[in-house]
MIKENU-605534 format. One record per residue: chain; x, y, z of N, C-alpha, C, O in turn. Coordinates in pm, whole numbers, plus 32768, in hexadecimal, padded with zeros to 4 digits. Example, Ala and Ser with C-alpha at 12.3 -4.5 7.8 and 13.67 -1.06 7.14 Angstrom:
# MIKENU-605534
+-----+--------+---------+------+---------+----------+-------+--------+---------+------+--------+---------+------+
: mol : n.east : n.north : n.up : ca.east : ca.north : ca.up : c.east : c.north : c.up : o.east : o.north : o.up :
+-----+--------+---------+------+---------+----------+-------+--------+---------+------+--------+---------+------+
:   A :   8527 :    7DC7 : 830C :    84CE :     7E3E :  830C :   8528 :    7EB6 : 830C :   8590 :    7EB4 : 834E :
:   A :   8505 :    7F1F : 82C4 :    8557 :     7F96 :  82CA :   850A :    8003 : 8313 :   853D :    8072 : 8324 :
+-----+--------+---------+------+---------+----------+-------+--------+---------+------+--------+---------+------+
***
This chain:
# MIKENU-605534
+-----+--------+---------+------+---------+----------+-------+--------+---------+------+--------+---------+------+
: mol : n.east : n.north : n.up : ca.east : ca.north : ca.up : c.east : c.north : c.up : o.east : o.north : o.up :
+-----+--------+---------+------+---------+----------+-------+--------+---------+------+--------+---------+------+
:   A :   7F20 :    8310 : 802A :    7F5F :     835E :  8093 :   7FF6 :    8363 : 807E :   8031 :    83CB : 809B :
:   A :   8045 :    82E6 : 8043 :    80D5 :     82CF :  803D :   8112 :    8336 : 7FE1 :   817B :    8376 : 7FEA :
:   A :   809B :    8334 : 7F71 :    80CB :     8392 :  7F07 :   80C5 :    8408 : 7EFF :   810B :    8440 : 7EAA :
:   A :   806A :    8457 : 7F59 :    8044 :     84ED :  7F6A :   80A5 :    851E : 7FC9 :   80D9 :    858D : 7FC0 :
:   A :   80C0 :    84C2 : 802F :    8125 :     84E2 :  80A2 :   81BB :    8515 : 805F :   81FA :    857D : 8074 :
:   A :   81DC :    8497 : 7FFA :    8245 :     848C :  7F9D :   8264 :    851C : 7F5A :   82D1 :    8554 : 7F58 :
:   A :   81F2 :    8548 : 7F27 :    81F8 :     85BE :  7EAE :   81E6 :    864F : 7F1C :   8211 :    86BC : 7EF4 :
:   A :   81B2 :    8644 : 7F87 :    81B0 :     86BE :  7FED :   825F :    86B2 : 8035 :   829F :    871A : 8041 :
:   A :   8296 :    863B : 8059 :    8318 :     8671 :  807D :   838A :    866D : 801C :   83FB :    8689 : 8045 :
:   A :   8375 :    864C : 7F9F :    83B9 :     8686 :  7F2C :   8390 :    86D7 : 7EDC :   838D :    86BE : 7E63 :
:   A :   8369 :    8745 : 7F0E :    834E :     87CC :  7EE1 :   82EC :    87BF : 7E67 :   82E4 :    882C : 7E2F :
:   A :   82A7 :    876C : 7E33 :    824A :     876F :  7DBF :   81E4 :    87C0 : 7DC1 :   81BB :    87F8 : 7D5B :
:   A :   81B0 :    87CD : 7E33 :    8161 :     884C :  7E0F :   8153 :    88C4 : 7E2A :   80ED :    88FC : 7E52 :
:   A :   81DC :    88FD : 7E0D :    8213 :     896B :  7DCB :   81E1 :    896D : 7D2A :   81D9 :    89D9 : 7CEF :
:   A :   81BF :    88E4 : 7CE1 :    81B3 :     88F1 :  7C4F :   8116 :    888F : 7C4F :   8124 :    8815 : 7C49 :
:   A :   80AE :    88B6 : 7C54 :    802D :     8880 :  7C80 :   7FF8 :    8866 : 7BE6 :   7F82 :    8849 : 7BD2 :
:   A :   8041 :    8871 : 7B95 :    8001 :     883F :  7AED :   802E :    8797 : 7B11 :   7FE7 :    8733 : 7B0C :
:   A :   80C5 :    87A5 : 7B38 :    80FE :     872C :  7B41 :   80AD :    86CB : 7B83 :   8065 :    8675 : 7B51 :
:   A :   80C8 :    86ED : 7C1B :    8074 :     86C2 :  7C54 :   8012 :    8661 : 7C50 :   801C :    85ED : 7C77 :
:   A :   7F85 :    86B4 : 7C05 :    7EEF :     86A6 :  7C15 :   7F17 :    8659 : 7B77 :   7EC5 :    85FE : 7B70 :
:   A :   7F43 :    8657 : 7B36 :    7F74 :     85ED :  7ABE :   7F7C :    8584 : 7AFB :   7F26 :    852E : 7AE8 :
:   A :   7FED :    856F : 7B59 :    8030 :     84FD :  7B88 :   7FD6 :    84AB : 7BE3 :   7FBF :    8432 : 7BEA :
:   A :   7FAD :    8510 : 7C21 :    7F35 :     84C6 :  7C7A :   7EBA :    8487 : 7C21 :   7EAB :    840F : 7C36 :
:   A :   7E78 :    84B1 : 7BDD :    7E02 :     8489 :  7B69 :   7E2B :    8418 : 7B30 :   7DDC :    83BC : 7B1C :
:   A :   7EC3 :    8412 : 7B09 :    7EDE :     839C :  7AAD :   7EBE :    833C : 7B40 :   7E57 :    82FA : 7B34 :
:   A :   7EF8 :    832E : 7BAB :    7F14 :     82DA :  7BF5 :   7E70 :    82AA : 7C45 :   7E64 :    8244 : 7C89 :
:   A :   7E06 :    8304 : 7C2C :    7D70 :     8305 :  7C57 :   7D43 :    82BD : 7BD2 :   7CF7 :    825D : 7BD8 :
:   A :   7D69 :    82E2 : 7B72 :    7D2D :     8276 :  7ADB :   7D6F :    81D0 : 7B06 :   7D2D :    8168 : 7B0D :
:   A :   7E01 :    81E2 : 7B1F :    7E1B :     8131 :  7B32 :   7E13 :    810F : 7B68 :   7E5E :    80AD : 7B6B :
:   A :   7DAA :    8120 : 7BF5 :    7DAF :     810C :  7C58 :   7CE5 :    80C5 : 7C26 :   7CBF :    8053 : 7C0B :
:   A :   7CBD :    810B : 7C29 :    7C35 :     80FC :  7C0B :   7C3B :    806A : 7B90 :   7BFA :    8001 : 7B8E :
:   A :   7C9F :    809D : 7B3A :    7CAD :     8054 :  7AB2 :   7CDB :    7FD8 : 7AF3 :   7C83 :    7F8E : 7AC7 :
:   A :   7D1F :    7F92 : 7B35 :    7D53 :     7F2E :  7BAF :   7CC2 :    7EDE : 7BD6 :   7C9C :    7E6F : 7BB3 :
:   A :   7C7D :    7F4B : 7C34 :    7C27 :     7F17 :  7C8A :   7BAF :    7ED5 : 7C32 :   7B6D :    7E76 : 7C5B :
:   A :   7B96 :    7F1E : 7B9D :    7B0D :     7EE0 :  7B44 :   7B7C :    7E52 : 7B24 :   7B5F :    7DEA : 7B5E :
:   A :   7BDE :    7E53 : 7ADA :    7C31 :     7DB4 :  7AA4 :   7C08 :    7D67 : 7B01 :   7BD1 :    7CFF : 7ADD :
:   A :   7C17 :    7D83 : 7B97 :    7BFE :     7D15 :  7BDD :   7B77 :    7CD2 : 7C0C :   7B5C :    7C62 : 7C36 :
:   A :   7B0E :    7D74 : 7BE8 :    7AA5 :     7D1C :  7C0F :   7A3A :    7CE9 : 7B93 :   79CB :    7CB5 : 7B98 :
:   A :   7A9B :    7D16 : 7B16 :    7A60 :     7CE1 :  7AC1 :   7A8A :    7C4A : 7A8B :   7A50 :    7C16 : 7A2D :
:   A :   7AF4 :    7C0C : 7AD1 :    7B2B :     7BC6 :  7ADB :   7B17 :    7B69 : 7B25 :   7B17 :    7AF5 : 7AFD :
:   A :   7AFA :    7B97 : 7BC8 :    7ABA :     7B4D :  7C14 :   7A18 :    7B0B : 7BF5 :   79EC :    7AA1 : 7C23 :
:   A :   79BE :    7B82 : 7B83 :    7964 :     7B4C :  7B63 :   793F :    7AE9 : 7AD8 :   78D8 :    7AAB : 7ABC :
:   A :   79B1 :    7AF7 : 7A98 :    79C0 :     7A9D :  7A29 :   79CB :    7A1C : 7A24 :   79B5 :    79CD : 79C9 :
:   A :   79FE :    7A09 : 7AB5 :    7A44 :     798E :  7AE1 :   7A16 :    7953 : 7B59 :   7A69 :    792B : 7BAC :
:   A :   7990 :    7948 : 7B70 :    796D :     7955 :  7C0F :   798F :    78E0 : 7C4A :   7980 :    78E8 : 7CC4 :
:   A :   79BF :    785F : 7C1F :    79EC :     77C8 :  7C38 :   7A68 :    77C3 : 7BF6 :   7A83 :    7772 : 7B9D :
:   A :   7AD9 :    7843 : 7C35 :    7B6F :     7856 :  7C12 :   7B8B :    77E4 : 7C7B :   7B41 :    77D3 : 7CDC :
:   A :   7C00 :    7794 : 7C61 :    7C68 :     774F :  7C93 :   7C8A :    77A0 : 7CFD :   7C64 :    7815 : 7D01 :
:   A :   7CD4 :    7767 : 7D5B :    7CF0 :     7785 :  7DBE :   7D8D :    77BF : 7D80 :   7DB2 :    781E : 7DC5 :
:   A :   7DDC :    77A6 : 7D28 :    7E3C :     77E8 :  7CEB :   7E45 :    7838 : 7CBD :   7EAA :    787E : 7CBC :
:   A :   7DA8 :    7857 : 7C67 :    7DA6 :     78E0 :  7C41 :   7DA0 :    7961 : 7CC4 :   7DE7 :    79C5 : 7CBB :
:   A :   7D4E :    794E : 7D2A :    7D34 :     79A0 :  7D80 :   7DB7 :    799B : 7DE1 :   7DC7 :    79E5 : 7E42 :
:   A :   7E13 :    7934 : 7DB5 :    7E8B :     792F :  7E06 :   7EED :    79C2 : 7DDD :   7F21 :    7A1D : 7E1E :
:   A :   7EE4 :    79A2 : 7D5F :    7F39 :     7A03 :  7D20 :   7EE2 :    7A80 : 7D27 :   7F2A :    7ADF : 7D46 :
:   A :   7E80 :    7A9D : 7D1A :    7E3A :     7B21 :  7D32 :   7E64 :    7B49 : 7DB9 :   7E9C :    7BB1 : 7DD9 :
:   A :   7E42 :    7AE8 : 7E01 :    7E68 :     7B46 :  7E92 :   7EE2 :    7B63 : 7EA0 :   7F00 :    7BD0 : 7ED1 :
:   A :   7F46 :    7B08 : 7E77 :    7FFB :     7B44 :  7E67 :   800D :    7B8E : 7E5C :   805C :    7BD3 : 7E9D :
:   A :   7FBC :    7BB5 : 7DE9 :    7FF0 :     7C1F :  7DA4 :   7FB3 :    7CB1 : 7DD9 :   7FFB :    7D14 : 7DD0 :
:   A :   7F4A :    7CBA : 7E04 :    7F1C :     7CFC :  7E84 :   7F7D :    7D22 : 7EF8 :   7FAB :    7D8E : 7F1D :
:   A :   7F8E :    7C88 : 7F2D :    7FCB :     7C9F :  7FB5 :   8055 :    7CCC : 7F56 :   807D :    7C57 : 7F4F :
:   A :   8088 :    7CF1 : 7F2F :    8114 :     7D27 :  7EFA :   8112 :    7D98 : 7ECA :   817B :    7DD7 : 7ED0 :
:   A :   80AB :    7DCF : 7E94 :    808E :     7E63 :  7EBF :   8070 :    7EAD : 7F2B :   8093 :    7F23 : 7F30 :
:   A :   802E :    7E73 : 7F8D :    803C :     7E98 :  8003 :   80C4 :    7EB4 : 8081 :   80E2 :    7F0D : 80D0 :
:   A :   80FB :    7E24 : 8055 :    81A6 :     7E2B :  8082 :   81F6 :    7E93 : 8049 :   8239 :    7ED8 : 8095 :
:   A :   81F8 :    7EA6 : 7FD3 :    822C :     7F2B :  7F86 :   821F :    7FB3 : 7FB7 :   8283 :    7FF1 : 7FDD :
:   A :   81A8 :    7FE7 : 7FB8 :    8184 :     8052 :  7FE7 :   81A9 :    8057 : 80AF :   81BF :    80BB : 80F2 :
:   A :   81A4 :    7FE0 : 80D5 :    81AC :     7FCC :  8174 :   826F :    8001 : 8179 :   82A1 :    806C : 819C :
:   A :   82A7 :    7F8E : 814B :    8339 :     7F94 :  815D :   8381 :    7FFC : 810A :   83D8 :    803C : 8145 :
:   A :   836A :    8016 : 8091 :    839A :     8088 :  8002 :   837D :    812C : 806D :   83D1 :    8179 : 809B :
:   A :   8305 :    8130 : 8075 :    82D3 :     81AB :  80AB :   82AB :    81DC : 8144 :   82CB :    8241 : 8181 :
:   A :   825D :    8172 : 8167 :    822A :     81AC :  8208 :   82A7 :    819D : 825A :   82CD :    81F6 : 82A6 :
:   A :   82F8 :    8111 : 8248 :    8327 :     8109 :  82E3 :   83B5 :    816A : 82E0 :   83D8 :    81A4 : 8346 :
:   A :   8408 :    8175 : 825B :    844F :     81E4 :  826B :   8461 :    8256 : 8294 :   84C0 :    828C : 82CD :
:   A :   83B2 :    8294 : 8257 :    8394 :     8322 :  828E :   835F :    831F : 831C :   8371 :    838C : 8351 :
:   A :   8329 :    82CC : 8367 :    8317 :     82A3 :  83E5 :   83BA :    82BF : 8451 :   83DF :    8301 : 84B2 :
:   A :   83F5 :    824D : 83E2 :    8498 :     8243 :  8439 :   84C1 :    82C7 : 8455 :   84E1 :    82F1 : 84C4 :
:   A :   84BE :    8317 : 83D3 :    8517 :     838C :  8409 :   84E9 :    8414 : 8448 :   8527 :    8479 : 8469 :
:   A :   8457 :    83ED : 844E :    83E9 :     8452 :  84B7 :   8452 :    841A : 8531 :   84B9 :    845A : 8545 :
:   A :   8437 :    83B0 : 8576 :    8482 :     8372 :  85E8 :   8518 :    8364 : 85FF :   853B :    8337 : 866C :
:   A :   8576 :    8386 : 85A5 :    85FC :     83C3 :  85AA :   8603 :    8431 : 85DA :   864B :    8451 : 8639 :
:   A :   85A2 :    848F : 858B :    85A4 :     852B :  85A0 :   8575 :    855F : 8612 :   859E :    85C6 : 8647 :
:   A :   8505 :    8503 : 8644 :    84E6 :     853A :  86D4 :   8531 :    8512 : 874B :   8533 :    8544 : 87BB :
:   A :   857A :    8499 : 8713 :    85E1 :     8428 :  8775 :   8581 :    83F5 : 87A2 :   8572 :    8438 : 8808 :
:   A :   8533 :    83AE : 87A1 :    84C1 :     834B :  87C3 :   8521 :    82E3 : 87B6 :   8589 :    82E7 : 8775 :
:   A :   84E7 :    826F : 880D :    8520 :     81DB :  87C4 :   84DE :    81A6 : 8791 :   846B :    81A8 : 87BE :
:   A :   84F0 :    8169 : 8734 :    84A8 :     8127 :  8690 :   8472 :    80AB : 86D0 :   8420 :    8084 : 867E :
:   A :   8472 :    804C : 873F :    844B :     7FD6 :  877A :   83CA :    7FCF : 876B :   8399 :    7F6F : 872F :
:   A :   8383 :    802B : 8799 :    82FB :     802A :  878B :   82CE :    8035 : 8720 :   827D :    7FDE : 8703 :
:   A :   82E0 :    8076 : 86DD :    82B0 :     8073 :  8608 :   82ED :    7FD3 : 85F1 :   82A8 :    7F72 : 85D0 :
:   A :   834B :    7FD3 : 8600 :    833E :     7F32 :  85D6 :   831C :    7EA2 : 860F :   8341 :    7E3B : 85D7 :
:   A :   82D6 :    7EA5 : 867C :    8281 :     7E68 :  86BD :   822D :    7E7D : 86AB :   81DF :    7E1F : 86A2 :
:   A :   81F7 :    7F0F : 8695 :    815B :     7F0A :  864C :   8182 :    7EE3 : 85CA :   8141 :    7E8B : 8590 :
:   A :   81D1 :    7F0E : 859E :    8197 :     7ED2 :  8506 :   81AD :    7E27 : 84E7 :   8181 :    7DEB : 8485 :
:   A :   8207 :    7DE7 : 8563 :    821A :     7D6D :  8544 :   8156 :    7D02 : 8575 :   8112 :    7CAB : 853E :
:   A :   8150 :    7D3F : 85D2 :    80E0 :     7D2E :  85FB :   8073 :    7D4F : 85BC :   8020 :    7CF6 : 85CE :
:   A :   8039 :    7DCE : 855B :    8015 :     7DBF :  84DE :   7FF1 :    7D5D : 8479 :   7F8B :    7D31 : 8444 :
:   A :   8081 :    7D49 : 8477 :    8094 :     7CD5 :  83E5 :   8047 :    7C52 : 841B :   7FE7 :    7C1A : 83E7 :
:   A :   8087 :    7C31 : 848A :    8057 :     7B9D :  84FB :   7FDF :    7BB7 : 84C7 :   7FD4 :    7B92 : 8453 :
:   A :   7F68 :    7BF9 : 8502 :    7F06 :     7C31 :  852A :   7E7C :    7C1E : 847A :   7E06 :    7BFF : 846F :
:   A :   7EEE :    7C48 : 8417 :    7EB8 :     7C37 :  83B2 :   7EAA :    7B91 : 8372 :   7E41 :    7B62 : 8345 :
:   A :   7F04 :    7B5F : 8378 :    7F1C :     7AF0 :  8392 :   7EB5 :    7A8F : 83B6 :   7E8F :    7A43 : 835D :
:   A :   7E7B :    7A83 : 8436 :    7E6C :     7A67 :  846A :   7DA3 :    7A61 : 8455 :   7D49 :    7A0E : 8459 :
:   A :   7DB8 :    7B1B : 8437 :    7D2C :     7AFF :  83F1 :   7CFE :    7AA8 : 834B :   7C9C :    7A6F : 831B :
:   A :   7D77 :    7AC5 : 8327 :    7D84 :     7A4B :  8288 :   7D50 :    79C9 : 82C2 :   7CE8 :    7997 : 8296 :
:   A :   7D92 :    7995 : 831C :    7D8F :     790D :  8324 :   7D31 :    7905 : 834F :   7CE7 :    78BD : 830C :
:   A :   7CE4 :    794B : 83E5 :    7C6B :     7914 :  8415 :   7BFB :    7955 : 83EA :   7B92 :    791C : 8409 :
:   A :   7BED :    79D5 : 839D :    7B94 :     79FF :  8377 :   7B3C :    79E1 : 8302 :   7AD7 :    7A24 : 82EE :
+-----+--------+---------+------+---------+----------+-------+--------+---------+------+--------+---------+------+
***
């Protein structure tokens, strides 16, 4: 969603070769991502708790990326532009994070 949003308000598809390139590569490493890990996860089914430490890091840090890099900017300045106050986006999103949290630990 971060990335289509991205390429629709910087005019990219005006040039839809580009585009549907850019997007495909990013649907191949994306897929190409998701088999490493579960071929990984099945190679290793009595991984250390270090290995799956660092898998999920590295997870949860793509997720933070795309959250802080992309959503909450374009969020922010939806809510500049309308003059909204931003309090509530960031209470939900602080509450979010809590929330995720929270299911890590007890779930």
């Amino acid at each position: 969603f971060a990335l289509g949003s991205s390429f629709v308000a910087s005019g990219m598809l005006e040039r839809k070769r580009i585009f549907v390139g850019l997007v495909s590569a990013y649907v191949l490493f994306d897929f190409l991502g998701l088999g490493v890990g579960m071929l990984v996860g099945k190679a290793l089914p009595n991984t250390s708790s270090v290995a799956q430490g660092i898998l999920q890091a590295m997870l949860g840090g793509s997720f933070f990326f795309v959250a802080i890099g992309e959503l909450i900017p374009g969020e922010m300045e939806k809510m500049r532009l309308l003059k909204l106050p931003a309090t509530p986006l960031l209470v939900s999103l602080g509450l979010g994070f809590a929330l995720m949290a929270v299911v890590e630990r007890y779930v």
